[in-house]
C-alpha positions as CSV (number, residue, x, y, z in Angstrom):
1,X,116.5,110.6,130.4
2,X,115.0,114.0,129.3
3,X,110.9,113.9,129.0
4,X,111.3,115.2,125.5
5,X,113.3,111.9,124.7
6,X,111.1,109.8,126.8
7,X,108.3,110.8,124.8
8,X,109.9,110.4,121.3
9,X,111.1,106.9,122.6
10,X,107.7,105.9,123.4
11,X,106.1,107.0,120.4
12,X,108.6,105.4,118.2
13,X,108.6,102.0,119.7
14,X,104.7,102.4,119.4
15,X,104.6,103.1,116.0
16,X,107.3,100.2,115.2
17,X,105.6,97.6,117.1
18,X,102.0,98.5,115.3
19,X,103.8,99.1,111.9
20,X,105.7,95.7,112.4
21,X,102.8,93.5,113.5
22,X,100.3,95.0,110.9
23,X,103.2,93.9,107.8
24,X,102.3,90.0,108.9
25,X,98.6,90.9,107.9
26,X,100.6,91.6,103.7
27,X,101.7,88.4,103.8
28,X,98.0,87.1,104.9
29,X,96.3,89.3,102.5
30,X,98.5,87.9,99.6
31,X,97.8,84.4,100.6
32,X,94.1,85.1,101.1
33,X,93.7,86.7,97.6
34,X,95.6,83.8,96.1
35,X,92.9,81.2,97.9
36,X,90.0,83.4,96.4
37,X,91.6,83.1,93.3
38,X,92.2,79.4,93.1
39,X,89.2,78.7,94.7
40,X,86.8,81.1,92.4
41,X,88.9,80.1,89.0
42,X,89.9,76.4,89.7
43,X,86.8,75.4,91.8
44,X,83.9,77.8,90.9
45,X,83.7,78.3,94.9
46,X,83.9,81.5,96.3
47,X,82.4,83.3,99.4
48,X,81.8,87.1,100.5
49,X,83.2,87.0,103.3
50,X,86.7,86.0,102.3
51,X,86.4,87.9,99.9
52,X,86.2,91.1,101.8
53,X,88.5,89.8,104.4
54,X,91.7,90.9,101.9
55,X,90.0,94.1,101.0
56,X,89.8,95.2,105.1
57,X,93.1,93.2,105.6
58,X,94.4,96.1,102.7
59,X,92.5,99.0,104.5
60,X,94.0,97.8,107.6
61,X,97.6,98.0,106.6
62,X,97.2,101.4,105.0
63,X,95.6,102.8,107.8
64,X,97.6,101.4,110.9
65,X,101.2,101.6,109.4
66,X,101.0,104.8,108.5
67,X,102.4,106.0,111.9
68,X,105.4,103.8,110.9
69,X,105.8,105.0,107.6
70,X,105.8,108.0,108.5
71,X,108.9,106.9,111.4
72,X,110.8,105.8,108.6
73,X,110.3,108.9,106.4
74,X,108.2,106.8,103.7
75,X,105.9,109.2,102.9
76,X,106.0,111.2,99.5
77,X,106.9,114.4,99.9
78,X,108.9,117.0,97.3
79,X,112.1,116.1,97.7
80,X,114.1,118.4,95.2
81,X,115.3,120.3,98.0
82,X,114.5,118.7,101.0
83,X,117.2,115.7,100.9
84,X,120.5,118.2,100.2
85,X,119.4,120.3,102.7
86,X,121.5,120.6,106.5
87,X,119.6,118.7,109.2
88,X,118.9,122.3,110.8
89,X,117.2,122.9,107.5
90,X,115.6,119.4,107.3
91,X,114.3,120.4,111.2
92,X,112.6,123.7,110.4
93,X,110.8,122.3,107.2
94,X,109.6,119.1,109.3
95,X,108.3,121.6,112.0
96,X,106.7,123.6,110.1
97,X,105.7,121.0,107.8
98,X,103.9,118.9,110.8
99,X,102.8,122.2,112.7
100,X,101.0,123.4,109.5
101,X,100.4,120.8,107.3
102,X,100.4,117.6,109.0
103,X,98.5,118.6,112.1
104,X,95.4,120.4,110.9
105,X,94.8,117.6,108.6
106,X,94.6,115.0,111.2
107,X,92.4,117.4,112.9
108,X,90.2,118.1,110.1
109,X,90.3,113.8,109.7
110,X,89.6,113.2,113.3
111,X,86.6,116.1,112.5
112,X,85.1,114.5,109.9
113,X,85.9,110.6,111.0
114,X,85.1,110.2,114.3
115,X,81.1,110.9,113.9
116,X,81.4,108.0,111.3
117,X,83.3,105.4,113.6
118,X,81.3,106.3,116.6
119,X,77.9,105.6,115.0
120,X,79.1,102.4,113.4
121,X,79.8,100.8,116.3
122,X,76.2,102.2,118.0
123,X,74.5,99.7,115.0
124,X,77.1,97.2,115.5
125,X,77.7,97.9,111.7
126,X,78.6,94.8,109.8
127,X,79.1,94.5,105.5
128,X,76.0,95.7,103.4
129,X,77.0,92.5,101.3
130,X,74.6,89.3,101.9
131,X,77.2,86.6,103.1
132,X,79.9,89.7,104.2
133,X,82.0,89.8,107.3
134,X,80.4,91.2,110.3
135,X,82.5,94.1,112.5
136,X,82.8,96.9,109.9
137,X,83.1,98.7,113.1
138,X,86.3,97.5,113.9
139,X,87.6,98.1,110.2
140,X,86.3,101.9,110.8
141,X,88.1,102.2,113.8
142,X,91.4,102.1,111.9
143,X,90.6,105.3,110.7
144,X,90.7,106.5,114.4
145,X,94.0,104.6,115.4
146,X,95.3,106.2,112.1
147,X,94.9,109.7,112.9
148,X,96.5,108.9,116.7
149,X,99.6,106.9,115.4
150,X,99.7,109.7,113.1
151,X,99.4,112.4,115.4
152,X,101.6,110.9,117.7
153,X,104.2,110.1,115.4
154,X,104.3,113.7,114.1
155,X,105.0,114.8,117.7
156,X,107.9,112.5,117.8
157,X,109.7,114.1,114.7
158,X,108.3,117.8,115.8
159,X,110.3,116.8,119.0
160,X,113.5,115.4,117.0
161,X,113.6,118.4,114.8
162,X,113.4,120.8,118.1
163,X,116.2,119.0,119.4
164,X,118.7,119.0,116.4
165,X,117.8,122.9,116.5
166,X,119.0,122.7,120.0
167,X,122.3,121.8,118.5
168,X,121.6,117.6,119.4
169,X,121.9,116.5,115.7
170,X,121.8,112.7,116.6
171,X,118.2,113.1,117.0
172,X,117.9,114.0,112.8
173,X,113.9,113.2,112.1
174,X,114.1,109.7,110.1
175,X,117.0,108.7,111.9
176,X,116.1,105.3,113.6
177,X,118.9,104.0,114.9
178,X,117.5,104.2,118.7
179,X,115.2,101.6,117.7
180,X,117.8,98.6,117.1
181,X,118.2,96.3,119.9
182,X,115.0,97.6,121.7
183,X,112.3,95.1,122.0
């Protein structure tokens, strides 16, 4: 196998492993707002902490899956002319959509984030909130793992659109198909 493909199969079954196991915390998160609910309506009983637990549990989802939204082609984008365009078409906007558009943002994000995670966890930062959870630190490092999964996934579809160019147009960014059956 190619190391272009290599790469894009790793990244891919990164991204869908994360993106997968981070979809069970939705189905926590709707359970856990139901319990505040029930608990803070029908019993006058309520606490911080599980509170905030659905709020990172959101933050969490967002930040994490974004890789695999991005694998699926979930994210907005302008589509007027985009989706009736050839895949060769569809290849050059994603390349130089990622190369300058998707890339220096994660840059400037990874800039601007990574000063923030790295002095949470020198405090050991836990909730301002008397009765919050404690590990902020580890609900700031999504921001890190989203600008990674990000970055990586965004190489992945830079490489797929470089090899539909190259005339190889079962590799068409958003196509998933490779996926099935993996584990």
């Amino acid at each position: 196998m190619d190391g272009s493909l290599r790469i894009i199969h790793a990244i891919e079954w990164l991204n869908e492993r994360v993106g997968r196991t981070v979809a069970w915390l939705t189905l926590t998160m709707v359970v856990t707002t139901f319990a505040v609910a029930i608990l803070r309506y029908g019993f006058s009983m309520g606490w911080v902490w599980l509170q905030e637990s659905y709020v990172w549990m959101h933050g969490t989802i967002i930040m994490m899956a974004a890789g695999y939204t991005l694998l699926y082609d979930g994210h907005v984008r302008v589509d007027i002319f985009y989706r009736a365009a050839s895949m060769r078409t569809k290849a050059w906007v994603n390349i130089i959509g990622t190369i300058a558009f998707l890339f220096p943002t994660l840059a400037v994000v990874a800039w601007v984030t990574t000063p923030y995670v790295l002095l949470s966890w020198e405090r050991w930062e836990t909730s301002r909130e008397a009765g919050g959870m404690v590990g902020l630190f580890l609900l700031k490092t999504t921001m890190a793992g989203f600008f990674i999964l990000m970055a990586l996934q965004g190489l992945a579809m830079l490489l797929r659109s470089v090899l539909v160019l190259q005339g190889k147009l079962e590799w068409e960014p958003g196509d998933t198909s490779s996926l099935k059956g993996r584990g």
